[in-house]
MITI-526961 format. One record per residue: residue in three letters; residue number from 1; x, y, z of N, C-alpha, C, O in turn. Coordinates in steps of 0.05 Angstrom, whole numbers, plus 5000, padded with zeros to 4 digits. Layout:
<rs>
[ALA NUM [X Y Z] [X Y Z] [X Y Z] [X Y Z]]
...
</rs>
This chain:
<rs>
[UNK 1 [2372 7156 2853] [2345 7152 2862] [2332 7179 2871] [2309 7185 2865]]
[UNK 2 [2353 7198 2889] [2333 7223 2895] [2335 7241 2873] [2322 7262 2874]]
[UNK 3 [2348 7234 2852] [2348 7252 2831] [2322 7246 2818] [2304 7263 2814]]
[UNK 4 [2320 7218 2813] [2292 7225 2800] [2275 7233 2814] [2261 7251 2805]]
[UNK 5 [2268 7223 2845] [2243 7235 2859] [2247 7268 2856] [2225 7279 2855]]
[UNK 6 [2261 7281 2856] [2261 7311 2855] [2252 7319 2818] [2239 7339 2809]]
[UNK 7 [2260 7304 2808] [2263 7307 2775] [2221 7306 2775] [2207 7324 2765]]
[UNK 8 [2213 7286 2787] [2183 7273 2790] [2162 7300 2790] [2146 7311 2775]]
[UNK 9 [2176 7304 2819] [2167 7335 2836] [2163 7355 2828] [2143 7370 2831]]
[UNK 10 [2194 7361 2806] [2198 7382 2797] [2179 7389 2771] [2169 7411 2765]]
[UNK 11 [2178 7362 2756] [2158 7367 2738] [2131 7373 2739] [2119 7388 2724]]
[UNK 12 [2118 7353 2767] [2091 7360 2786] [2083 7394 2793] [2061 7405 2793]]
[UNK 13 [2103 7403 2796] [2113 7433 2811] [2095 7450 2782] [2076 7466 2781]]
[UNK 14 [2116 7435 2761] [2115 7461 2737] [2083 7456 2718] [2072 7471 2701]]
[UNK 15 [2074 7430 2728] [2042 7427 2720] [2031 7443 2735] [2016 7460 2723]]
[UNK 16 [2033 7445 2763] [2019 7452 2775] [2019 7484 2769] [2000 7496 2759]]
[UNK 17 [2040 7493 2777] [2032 7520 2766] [2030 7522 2746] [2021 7545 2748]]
[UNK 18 [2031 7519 2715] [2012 7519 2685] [1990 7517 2701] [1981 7540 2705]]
[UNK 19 [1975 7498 2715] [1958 7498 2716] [1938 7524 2731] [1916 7533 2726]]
[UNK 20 [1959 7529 2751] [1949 7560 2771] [1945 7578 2753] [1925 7593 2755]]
[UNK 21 [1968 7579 2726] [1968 7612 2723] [1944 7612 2699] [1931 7631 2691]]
[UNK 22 [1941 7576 2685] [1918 7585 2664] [1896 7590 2677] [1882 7600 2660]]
[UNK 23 [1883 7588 2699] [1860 7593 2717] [1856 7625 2730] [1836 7637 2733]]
[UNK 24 [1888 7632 2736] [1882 7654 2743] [1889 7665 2712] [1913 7658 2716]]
[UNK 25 [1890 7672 2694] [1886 7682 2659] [1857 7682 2665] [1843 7702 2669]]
[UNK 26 [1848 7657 2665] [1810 7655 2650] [1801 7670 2682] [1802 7694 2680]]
[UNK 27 [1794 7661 2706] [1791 7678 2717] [1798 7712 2717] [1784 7725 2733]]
[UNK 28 [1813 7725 2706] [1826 7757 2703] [1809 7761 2676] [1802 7783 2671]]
[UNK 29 [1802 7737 2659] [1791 7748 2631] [1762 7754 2636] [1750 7773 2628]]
[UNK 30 [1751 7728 2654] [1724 7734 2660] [1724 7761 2673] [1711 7775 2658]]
[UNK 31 [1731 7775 2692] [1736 7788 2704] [1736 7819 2696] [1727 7839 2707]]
[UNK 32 [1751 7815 2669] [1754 7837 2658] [1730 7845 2640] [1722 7868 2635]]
[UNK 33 [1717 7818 2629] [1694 7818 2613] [1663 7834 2628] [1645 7848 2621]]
[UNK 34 [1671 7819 2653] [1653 7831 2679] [1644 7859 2682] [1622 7869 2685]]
[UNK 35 [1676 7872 2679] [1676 7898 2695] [1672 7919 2672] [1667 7942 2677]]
[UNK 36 [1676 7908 2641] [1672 7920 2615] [1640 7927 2611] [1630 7949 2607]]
[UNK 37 [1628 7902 2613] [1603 7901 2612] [1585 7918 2633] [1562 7926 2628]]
[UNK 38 [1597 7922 2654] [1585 7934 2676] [1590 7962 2666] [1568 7972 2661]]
[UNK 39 [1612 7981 2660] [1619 8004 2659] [1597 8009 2624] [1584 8029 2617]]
[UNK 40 [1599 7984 2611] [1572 7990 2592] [1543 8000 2603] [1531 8021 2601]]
[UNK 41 [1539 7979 2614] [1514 7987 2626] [1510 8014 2645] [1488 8027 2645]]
[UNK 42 [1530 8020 2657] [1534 8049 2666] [1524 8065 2658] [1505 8077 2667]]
[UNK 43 [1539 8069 2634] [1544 8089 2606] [1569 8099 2597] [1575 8122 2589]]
[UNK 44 [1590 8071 2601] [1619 8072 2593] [1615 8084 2557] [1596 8077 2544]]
[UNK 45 [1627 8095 2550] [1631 8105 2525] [1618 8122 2509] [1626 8130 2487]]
[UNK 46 [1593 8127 2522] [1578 8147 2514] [1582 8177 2533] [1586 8178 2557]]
[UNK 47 [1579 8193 2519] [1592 8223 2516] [1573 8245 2520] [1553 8245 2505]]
[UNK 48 [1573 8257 2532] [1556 8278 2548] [1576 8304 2543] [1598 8302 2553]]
[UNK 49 [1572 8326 2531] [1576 8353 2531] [1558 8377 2558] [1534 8380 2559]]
[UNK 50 [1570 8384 2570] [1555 8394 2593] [1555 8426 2589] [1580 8430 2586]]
[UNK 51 [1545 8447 2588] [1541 8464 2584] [1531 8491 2602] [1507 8496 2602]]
[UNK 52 [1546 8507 2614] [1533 8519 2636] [1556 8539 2642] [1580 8535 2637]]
[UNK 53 [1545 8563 2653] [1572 8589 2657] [1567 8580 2682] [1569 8602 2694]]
[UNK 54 [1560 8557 2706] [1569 8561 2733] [1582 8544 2740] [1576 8520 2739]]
[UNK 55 [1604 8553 2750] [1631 8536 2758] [1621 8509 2780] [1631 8488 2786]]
[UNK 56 [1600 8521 2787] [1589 8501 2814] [1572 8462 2804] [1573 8438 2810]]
[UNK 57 [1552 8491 2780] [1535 8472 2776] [1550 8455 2754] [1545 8431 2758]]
[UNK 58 [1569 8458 2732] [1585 8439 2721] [1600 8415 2736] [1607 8393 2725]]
[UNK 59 [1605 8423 2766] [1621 8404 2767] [1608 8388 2793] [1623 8375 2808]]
[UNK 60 [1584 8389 2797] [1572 8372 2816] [1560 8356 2793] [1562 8332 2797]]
[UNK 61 [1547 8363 2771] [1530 8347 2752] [1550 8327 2734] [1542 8308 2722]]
[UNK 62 [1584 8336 2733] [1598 8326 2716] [1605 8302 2737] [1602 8280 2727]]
[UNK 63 [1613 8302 2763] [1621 8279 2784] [1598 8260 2778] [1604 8240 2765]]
[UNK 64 [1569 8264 2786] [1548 8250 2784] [1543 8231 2756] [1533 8208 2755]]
[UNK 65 [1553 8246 2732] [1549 8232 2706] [1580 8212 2710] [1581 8188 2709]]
[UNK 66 [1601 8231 2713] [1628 8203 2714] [1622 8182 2729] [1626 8160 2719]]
[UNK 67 [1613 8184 2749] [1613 8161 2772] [1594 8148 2757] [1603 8128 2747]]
[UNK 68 [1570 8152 2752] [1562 8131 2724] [1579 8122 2698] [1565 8118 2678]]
[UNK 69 [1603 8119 2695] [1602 8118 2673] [1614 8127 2650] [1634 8120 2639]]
[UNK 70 [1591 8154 2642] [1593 8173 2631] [1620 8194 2621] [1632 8209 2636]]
[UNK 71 [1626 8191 2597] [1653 8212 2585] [1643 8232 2585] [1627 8231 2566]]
[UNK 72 [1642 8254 2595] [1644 8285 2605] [1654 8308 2592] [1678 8306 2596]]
[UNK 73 [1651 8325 2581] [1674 8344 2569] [1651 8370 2573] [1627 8364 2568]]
[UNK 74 [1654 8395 2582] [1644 8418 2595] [1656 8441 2577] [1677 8442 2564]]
[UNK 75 [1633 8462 2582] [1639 8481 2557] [1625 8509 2585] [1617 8504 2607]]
[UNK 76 [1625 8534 2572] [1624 8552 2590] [1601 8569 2580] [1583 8579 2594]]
[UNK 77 [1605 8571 2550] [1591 8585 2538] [1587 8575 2516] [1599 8554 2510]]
[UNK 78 [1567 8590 2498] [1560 8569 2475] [1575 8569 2458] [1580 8548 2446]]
[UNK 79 [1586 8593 2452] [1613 8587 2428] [1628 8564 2431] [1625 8544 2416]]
[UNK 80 [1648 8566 2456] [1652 8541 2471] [1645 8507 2456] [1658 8491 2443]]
[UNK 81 [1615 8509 2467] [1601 8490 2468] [1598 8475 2443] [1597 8451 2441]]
[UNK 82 [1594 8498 2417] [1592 8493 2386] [1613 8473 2379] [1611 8450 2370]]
[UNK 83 [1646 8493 2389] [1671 8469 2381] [1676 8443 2396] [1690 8425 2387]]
[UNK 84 [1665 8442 2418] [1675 8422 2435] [1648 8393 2421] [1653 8369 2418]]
[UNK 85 [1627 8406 2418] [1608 8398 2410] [1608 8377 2367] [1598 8357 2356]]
[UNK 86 [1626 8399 2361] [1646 8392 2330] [1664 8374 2344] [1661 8350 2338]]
[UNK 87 [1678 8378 2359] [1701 8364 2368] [1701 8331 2372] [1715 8315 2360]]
[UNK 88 [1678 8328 2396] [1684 8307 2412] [1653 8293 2400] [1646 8271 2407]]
[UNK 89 [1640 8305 2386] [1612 8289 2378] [1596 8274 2398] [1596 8249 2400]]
[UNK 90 [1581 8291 2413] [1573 8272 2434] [1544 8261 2435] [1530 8271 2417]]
[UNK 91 [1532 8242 2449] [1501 8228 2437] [1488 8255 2452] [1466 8260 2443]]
[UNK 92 [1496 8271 2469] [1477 8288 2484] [1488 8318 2495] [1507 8324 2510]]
[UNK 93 [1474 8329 2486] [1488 8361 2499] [1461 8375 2520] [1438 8380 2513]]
[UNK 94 [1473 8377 2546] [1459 8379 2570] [1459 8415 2573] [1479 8421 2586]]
[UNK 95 [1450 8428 2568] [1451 8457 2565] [1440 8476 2571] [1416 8476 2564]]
[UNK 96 [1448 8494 2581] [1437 8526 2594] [1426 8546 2583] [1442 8555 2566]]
[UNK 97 [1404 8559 2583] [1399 8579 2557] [1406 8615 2568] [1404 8636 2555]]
[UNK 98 [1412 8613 2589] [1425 8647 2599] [1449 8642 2596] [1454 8626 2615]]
[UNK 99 [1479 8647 2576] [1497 8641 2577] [1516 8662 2563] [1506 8668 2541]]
[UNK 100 [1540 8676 2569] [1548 8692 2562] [1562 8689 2532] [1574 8669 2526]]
[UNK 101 [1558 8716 2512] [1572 8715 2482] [1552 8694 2472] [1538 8710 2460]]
[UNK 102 [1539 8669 2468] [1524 8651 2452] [1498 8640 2472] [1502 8617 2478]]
[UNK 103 [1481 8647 2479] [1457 8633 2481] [1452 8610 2483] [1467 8597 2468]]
[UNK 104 [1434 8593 2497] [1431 8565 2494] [1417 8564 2466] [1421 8547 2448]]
[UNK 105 [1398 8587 2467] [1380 8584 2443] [1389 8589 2415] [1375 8579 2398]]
[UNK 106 [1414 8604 2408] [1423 8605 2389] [1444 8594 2384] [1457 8597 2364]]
[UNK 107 [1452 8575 2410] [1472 8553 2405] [1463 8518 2392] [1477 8503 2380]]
[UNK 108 [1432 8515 2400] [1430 8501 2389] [1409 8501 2363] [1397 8482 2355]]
[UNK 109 [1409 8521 2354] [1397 8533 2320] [1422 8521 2310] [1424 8501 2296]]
[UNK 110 [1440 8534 2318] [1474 8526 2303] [1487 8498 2306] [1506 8490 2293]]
[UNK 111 [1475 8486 2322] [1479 8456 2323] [1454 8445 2309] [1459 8423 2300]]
[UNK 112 [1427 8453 2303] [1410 8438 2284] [1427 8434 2248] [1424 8417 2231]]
[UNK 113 [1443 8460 2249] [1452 8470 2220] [1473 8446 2210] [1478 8438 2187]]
[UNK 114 [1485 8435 2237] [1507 8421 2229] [1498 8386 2226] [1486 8371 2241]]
[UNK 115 [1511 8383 2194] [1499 8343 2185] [1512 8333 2212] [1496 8321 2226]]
[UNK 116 [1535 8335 2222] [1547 8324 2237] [1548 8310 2257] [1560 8290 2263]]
[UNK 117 [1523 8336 2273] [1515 8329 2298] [1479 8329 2302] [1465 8336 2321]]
[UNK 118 [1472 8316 2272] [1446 8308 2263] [1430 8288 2284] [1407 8287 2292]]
[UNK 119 [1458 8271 2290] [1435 8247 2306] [1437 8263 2339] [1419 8255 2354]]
[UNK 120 [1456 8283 2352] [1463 8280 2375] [1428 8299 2394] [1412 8315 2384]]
[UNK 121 [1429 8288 2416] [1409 8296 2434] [1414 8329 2447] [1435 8335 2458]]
[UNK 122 [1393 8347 2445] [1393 8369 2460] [1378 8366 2480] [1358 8352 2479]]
[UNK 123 [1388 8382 2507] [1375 8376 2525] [1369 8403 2541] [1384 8399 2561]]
[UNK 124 [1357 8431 2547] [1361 8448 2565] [1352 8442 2590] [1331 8430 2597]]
[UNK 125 [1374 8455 2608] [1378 8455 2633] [1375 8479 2646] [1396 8489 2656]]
[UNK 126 [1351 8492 2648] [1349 8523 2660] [1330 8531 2683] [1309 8520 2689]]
[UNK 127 [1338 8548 2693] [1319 8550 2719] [1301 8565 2711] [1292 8577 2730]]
[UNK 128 [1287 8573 2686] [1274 8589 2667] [1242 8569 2668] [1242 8547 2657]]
[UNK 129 [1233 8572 2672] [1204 8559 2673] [1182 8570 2666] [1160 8565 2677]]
[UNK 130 [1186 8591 2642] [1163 8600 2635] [1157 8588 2606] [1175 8581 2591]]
[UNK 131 [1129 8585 2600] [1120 8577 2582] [1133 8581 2546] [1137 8565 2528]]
[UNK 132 [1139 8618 2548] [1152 8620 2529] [1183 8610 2529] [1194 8607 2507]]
[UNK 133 [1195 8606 2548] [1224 8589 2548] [1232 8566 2533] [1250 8559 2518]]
[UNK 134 [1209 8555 2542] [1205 8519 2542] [1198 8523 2505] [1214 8511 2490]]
[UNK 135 [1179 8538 2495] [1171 8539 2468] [1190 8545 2444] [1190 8536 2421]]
[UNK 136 [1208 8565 2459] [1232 8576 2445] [1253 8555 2447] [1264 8552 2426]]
[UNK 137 [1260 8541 2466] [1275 8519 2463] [1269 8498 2440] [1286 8492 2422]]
[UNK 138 [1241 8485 2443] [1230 8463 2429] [1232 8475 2400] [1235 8457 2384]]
[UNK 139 [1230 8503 2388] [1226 8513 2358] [1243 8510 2358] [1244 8498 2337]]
[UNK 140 [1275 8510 2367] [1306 8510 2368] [1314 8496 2358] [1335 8497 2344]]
[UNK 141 [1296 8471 2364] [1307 8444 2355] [1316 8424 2374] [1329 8403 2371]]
[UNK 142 [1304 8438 2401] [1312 8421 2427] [1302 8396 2430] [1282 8393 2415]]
[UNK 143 [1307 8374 2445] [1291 8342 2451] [1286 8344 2468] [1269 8327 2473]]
[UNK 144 [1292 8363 2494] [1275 8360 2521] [1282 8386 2534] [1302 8398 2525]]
[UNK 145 [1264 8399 2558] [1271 8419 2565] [1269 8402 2604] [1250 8388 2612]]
[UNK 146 [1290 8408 2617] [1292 8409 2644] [1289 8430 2661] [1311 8442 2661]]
[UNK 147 [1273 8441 2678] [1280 8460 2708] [1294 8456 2720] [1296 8432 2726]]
[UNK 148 [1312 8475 2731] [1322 8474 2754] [1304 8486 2776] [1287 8504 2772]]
[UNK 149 [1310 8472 2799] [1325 8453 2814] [1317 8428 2805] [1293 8423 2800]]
[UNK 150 [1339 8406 2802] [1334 8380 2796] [1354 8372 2815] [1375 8383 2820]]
[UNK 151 [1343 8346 2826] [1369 8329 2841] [1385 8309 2830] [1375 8288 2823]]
[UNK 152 [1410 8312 2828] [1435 8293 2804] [1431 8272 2801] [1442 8261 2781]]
[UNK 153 [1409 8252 2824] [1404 8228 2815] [1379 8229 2797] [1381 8215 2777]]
[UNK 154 [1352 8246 2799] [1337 8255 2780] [1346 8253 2758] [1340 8238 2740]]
[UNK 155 [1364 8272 2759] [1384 8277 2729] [1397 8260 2711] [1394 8260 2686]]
[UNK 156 [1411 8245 2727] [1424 8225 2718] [1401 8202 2706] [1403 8189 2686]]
[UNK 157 [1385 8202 2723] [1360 8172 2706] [1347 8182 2685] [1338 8165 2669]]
[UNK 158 [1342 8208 2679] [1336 8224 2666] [1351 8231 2632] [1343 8232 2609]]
[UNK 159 [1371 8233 2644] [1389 8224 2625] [1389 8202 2602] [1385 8204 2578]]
[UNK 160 [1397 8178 2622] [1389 8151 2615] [1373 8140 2595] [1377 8123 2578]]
[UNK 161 [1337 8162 2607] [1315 8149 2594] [1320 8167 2568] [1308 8158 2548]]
[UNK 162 [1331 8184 2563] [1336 8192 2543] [1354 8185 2523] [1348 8181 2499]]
[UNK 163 [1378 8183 2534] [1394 8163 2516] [1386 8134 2510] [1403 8120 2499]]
[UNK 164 [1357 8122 2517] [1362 8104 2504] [1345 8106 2472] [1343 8085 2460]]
[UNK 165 [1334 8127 2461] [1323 8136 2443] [1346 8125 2423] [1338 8114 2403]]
[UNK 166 [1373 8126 2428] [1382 8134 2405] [1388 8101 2390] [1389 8079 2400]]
[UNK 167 [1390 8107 2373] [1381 8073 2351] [1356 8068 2352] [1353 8054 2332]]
[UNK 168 [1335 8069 2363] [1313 8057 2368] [1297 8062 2351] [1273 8055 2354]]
[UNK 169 [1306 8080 2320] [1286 8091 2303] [1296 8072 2279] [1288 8077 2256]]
[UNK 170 [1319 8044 2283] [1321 8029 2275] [1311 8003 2271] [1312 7987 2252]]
[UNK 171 [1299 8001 2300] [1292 7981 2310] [1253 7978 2285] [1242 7999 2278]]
[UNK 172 [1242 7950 2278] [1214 7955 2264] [1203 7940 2277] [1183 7931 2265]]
[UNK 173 [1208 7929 2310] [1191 7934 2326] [1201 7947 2353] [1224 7945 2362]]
[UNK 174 [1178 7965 2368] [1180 7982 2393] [1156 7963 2413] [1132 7958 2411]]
[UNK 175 [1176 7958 2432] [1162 7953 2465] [1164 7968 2487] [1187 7973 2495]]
[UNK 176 [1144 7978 2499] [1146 7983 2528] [1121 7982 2541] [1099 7993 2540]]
[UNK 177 [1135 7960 2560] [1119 7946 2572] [1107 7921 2564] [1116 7899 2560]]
[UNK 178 [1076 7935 2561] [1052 7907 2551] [1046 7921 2524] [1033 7911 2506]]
[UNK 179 [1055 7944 2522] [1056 7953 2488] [1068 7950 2460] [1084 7968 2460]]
[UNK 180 [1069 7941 2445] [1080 7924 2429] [1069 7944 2400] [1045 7948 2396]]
[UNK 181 [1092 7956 2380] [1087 7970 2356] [1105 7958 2340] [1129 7958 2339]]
[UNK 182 [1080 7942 2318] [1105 7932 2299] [1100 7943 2267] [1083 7937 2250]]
[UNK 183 [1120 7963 2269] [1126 7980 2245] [1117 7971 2213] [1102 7982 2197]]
[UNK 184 [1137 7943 2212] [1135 7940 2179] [1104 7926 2177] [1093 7927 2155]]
[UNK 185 [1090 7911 2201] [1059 7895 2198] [1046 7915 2210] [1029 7907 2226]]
[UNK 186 [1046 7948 2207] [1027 7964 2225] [1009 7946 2238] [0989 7937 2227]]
[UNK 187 [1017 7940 2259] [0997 7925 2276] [1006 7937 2313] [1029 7943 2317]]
[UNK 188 [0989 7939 2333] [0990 7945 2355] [0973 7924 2367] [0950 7916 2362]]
[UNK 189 [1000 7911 2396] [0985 7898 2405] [0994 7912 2433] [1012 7929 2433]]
[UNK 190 [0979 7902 2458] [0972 7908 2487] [0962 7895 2498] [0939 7889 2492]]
[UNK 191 [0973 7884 2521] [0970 7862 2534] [0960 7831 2523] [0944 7814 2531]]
[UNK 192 [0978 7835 2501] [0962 7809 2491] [0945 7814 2462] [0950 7804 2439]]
[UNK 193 [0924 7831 2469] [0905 7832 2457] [0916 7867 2425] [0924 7890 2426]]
[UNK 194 [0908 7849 2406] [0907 7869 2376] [0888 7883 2385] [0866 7875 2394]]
[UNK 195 [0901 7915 2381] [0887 7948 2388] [0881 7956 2353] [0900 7957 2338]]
[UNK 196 [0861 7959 2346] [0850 7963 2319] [0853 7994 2311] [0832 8007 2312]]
[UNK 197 [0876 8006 2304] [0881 8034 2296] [0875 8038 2258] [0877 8024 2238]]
[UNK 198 [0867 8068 2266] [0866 8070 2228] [0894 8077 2221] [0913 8080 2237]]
[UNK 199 [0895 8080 2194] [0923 8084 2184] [0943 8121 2202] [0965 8123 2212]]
[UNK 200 [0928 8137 2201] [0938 8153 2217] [0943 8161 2240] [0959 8177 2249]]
[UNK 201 [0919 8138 2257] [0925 8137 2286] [0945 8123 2288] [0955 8125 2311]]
[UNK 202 [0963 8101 2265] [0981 8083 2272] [1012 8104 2267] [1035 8098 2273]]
[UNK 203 [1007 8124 2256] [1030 8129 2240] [1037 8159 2254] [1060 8168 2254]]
[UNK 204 [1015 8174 2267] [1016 8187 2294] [1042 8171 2313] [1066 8173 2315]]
[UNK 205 [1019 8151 2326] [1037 8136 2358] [1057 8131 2340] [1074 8135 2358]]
[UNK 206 [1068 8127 2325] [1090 8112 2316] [1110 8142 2316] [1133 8138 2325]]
[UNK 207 [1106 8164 2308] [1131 8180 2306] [1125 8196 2338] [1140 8214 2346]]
[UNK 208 [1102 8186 2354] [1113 8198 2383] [1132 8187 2398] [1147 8197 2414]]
[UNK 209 [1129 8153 2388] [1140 8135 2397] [1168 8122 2385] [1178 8100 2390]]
[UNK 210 [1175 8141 2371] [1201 8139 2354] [1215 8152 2375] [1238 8143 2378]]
[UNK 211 [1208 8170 2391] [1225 8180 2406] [1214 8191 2436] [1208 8213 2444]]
[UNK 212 [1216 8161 2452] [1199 8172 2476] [1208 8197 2497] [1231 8199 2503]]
[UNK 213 [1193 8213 2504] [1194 8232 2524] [1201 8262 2502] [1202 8283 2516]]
[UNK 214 [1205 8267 2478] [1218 8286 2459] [1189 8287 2456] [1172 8269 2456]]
[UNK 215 [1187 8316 2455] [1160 8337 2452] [1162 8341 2424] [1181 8352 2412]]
[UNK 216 [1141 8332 2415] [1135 8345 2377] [1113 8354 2381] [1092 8349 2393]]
[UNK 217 [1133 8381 2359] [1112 8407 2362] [1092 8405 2333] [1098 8394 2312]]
[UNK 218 [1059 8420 2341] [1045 8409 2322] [1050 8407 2295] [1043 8389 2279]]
[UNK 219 [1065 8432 2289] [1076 8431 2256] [1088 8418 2245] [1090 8413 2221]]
[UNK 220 [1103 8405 2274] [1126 8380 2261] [1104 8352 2253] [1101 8343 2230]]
[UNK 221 [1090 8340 2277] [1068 8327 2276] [1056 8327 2241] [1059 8309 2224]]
[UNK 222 [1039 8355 2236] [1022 8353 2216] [1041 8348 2190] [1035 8334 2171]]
[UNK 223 [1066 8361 2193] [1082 8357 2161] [1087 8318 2173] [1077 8304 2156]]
[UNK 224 [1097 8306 2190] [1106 8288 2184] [1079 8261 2183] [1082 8238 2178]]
[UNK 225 [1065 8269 2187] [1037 8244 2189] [1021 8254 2169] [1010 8237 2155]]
[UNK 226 [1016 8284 2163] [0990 8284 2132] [1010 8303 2124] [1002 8325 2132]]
[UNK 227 [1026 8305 2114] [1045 8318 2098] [1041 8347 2090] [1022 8360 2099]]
[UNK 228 [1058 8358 2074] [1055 8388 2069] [1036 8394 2053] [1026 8417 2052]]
[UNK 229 [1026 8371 2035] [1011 8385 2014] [0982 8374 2026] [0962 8385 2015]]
[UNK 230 [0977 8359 2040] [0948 8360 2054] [0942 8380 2066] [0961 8392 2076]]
[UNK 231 [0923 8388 2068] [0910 8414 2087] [0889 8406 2101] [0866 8402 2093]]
[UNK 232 [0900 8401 2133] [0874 8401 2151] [0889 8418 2173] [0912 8428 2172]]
[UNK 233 [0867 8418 2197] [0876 8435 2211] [0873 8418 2238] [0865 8396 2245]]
[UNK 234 [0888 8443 2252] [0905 8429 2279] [0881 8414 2294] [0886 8390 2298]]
[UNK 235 [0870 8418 2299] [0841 8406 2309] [0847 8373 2301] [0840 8355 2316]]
[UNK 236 [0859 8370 2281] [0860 8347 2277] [0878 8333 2295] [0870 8312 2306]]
[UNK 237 [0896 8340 2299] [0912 8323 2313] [0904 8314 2348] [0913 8296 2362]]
[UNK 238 [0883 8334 2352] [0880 8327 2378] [0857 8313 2378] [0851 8302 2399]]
[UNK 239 [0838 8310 2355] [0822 8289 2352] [0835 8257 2356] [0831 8239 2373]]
[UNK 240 [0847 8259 2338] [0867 8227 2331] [0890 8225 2365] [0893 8203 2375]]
[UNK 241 [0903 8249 2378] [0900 8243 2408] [0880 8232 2423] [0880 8210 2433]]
[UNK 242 [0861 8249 2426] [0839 8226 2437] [0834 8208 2431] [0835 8193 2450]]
[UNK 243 [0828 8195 2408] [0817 8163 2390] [0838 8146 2411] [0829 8127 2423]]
[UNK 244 [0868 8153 2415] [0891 8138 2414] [0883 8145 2452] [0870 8125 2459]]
[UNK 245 [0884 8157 2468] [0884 8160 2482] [0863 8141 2498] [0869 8132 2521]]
[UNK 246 [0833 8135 2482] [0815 8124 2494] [0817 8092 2489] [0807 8074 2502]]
[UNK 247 [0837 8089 2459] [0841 8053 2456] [0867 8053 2473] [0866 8033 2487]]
[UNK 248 [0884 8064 2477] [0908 8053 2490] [0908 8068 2525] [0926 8063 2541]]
[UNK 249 [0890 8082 2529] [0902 8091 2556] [0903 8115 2568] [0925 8121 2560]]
[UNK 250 [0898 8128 2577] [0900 8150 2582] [0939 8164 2595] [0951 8185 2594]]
[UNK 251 [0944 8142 2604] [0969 8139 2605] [1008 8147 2598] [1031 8149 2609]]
[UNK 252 [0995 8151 2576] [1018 8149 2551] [1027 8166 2533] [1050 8168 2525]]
[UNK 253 [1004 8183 2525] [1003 8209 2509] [1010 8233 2520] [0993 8234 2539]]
[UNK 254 [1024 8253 2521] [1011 8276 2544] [1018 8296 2527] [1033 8296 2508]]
[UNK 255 [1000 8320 2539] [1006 8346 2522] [1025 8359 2539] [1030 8359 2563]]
[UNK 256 [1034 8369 2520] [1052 8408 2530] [1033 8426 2514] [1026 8424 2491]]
[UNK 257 [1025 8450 2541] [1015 8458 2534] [1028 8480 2517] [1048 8491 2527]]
[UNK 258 [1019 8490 2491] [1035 8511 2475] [1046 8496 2457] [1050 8509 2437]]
[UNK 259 [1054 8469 2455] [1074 8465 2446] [1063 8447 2426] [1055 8454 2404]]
[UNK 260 [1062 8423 2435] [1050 8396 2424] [1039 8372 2437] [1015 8368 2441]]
[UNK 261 [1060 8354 2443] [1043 8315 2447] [1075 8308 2450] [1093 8322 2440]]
[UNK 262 [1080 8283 2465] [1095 8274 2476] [1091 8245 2476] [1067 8243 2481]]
[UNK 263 [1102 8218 2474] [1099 8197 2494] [1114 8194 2510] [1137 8199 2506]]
[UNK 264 [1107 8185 2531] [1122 8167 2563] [1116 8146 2570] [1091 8143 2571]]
[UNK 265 [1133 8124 2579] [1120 8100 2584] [1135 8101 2613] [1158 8107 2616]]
[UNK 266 [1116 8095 2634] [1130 8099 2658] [1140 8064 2660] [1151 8056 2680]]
[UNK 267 [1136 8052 2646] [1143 8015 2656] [1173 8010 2648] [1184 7988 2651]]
</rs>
């Protein structure tokens, strides 16, 4: 008789725990799914090349990007920077243009050259704030130019709004905000309401907006919207800025001066 009541028990016992440990499984799976997804949203797996001869400023900007996230790899100089840059293929190279043996500026001429690192983001990072800096970077082939001093959380969101460019020239429609660009029906809507663009004002916002916050410079502008073999002049483009500026906003468009036209969507 107590054999079976223990035999009863014993089998009660061994449900019961199947039952504990498949709960704690699906609980540890959710869990893990949780903390995957989160280190995504971070910027788990995406790759940052950091670039800078100061021992200081590499490694306060490299803590700030890990603790997001962010895969890290630091270079000193631009030679450096070229292989590590071949190496590890990263969506963004964060970079210095006073730098000993290779230049920021002739480090990333040499990274425009390479198919490789075709899709990846340039970014300079210099305490250089003069007009001709910023110009020489952007003819380089740069996507954004930064000043120093910046604060690491600046930086870091900064970052962010930049990396999310990348795929987005996939996407055949673009939102931000109450703005709405739908590529293959050239059509623009805003708040609701259809914004009535001509064919060049559409095909303008559309390659500012292929890549928000990246400065295109006017030459790039005129070859890629009236092509090489049209001939008009620069005057034009800041006509068709205004048209766009007075149906959509004053908002959204902005100049560099020297340089070119930009979009930003602060929403």
């Amino acid at each position: 008789m107590y054999a079976k009541y223990f035999l009863f028990f014993t089998q009660r016992l061994i449900l019961w725990r199947n039952d504990y440990l498949a709960r704690f499984r699906s609980w540890a799976f959710l869990l893990n799914i949780a903390m995957v997804l989160d280190k995504r949203m971070k910027g788990e797996n995406l790759k940052l090349l950091l670039v800078d001869d100061e021992p200081d400023i590499l490694e306060i900007i490299t803590y700030n990007l890990e603790k997001e996230g962010f895969a890290v790899h630091t270079a000193k100089n631009g030679r450096e920077a070229l292989k590590k840059a071949l190496k590890y293929r990263p969506q963004l190279i964060l970079m210095d243009i006073m730098m000993p043996e290779m230049d920021g500026i002739e480090t990333c001429e040499q990274i425009r050259r390479r198919k490789e690192l075709a899709d990846t983001l340039v970014v300079f990072l210099s305490a250089r704030g003069e007009d001709f800096s910023q110009m020489a970077a952007f003819d380089a082939g740069g996507d954004d130019y930064i000043t120093k001093p910046i604060k690491p959380k600046v930086l870091v969101k900064k970052i962010k709004a930049l990396l999310k460019r990348i795929g987005r020239e996939d996407n055949a429609s673009l939102e931000f905000g109450n703005l709405i660009i739908d590529r293959e029906r050239y059509t623009v809507t805003q708040d609701g309401q259809t914004i009535a663009l001509c064919r060049k004002e559409l095909e303008l916002l559309t390659l500012l907006t292929s890549k928000p916050e990246k400065v295109f410079r006017r030459d790039e502008i005129l070859e890629k919207v009236w092509g090489k073999e049209v001939v008009v002049g620069s005057r034009t483009i800041d006509v068709h800025i205004r048209k766009l500026r007075k149906k959509l906003g004053s908002g959204l468009l902005y100049t560099v001066k020297g340089v070119g036209y930009k979009f930003e969507s602060k929403l």
